[in-house]
Backbone as a printed PyTorch tensor [residue, N CA C, xyz], in Angstrom:
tensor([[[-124.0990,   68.3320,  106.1570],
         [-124.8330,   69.0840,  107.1280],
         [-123.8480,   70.0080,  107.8330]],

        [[-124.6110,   71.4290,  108.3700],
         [-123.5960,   71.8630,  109.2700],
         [-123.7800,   72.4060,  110.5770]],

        [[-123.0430,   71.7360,  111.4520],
         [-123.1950,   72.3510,  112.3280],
         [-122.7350,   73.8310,  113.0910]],

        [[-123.6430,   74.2440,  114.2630],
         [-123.3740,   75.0130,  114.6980],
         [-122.8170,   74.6430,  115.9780]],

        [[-121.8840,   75.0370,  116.6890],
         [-121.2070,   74.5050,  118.1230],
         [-120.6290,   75.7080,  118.7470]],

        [[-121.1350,   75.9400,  119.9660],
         [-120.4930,   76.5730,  120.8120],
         [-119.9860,   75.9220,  122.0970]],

        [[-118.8720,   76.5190,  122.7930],
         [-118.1340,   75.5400,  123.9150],
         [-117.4460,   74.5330,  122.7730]],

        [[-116.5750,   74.8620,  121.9380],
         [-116.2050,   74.2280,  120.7570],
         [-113.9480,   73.4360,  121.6190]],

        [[-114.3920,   74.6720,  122.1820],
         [-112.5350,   74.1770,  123.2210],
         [-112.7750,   73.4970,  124.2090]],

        [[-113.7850,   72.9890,  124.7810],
         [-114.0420,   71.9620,  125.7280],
         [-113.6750,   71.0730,  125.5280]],

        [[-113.9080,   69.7480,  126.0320],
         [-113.9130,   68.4320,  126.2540],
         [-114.2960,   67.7520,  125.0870]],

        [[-116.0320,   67.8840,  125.4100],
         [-117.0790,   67.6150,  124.5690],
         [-117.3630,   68.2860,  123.3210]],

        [[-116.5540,   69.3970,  123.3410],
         [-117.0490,   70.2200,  122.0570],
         [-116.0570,   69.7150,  120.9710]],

        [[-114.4910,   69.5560,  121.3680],
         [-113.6640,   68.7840,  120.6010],
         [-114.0020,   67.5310,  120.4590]],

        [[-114.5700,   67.0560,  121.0040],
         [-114.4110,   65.4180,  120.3460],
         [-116.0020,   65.7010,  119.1810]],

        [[-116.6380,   66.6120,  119.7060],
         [-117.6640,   66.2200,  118.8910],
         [-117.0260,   66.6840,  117.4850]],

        [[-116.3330,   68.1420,  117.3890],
         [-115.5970,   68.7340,  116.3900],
         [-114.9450,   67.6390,  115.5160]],

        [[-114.1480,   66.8760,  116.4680],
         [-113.3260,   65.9580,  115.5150],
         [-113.7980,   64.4600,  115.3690]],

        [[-115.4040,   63.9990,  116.2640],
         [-116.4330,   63.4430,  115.1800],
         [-117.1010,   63.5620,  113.6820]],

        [[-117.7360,   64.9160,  113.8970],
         [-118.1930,   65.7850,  112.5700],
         [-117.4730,   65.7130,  111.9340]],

        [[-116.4210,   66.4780,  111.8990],
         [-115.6390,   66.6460,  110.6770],
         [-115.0480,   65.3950,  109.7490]],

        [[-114.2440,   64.1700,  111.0840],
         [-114.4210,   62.7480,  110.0850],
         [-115.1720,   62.3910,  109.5060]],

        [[-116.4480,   62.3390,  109.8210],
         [-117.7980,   62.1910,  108.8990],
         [-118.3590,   62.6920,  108.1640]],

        [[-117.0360,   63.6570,  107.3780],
         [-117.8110,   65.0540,  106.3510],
         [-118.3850,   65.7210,  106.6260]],

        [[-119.1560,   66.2720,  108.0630],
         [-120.1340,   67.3880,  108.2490],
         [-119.1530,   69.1620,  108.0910]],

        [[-119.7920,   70.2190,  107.8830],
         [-119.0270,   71.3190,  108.3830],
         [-119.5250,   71.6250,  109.9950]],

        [[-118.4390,   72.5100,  110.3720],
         [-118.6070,   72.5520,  112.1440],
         [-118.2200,   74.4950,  111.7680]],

        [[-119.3490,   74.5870,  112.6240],
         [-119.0740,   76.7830,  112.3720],
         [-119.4210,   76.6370,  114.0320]],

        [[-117.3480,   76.6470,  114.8030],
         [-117.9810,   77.0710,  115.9120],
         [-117.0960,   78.5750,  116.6110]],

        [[-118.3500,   79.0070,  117.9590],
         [-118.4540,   79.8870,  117.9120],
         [-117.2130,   79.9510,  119.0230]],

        [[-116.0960,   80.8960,  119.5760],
         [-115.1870,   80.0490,  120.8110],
         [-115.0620,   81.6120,  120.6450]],

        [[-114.0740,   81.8340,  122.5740],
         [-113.5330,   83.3340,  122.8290],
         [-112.6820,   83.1910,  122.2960]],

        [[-111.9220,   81.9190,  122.3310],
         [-110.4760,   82.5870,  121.8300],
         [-109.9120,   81.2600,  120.6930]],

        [[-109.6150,   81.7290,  119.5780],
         [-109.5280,   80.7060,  118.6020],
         [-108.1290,   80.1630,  118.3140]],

        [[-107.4940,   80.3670,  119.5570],
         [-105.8180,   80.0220,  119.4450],
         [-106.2170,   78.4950,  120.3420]],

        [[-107.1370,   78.6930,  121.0630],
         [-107.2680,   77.2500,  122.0980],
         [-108.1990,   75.9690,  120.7950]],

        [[-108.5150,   76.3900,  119.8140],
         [-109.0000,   75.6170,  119.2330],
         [-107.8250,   75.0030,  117.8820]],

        [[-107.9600,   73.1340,  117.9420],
         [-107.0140,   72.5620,  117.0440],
         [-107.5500,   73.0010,  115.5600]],

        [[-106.7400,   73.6470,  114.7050],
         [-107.2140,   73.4500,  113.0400],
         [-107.6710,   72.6520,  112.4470]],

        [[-109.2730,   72.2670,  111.9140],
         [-109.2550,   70.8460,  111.2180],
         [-109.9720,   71.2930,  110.0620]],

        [[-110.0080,   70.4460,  109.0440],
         [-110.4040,   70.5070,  108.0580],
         [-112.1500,   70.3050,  107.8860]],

        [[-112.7060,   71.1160,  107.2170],
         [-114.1820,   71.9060,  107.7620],
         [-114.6580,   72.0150,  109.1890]],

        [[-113.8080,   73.0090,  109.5360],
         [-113.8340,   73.6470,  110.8890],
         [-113.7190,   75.1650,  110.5720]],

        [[-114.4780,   75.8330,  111.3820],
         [-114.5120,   76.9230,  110.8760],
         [-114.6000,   77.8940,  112.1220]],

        [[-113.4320,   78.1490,  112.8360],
         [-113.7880,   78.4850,  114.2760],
         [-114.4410,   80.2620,  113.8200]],

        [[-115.2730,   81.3000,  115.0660],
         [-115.4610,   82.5520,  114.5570],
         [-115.4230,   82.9400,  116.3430]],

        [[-115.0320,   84.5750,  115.8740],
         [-115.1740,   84.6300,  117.3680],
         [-116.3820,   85.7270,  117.8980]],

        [[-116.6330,   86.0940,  116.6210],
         [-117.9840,   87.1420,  116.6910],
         [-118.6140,   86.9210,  115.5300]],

        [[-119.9480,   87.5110,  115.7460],
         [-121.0700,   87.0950,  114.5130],
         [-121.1960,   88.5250,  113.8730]],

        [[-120.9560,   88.3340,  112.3070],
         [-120.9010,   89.6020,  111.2750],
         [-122.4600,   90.0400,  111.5410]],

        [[-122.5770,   91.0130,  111.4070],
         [-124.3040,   91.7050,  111.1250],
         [-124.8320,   91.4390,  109.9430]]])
């Protein structure tokens, strides 16, 4: 399954990030700035949405 997450550098948005992803889900989240977010494996940080 995949999720969508925004507020992905929070608190709550990381732990959920690095719930999902242990459990095989993909995570497409949306953050301002993608240097505050940890690299994980099916994580897929973006910082704007393509047209």
């Amino acid at each position: 399954m995949t999720f969508l997450l925004l507020g992905a550098t929070g608190a709550t948005g990381a732990l959920f990030v690095e719930r999902a992803t242990a459990a095989g889900h993909e995570v497409l989240a949306f953050v301002r700035d993608a240097s505050k977010i940890t690299p994980a494996e099916r994580l897929t940080p973006r910082k704007e949405i393509d047209p």
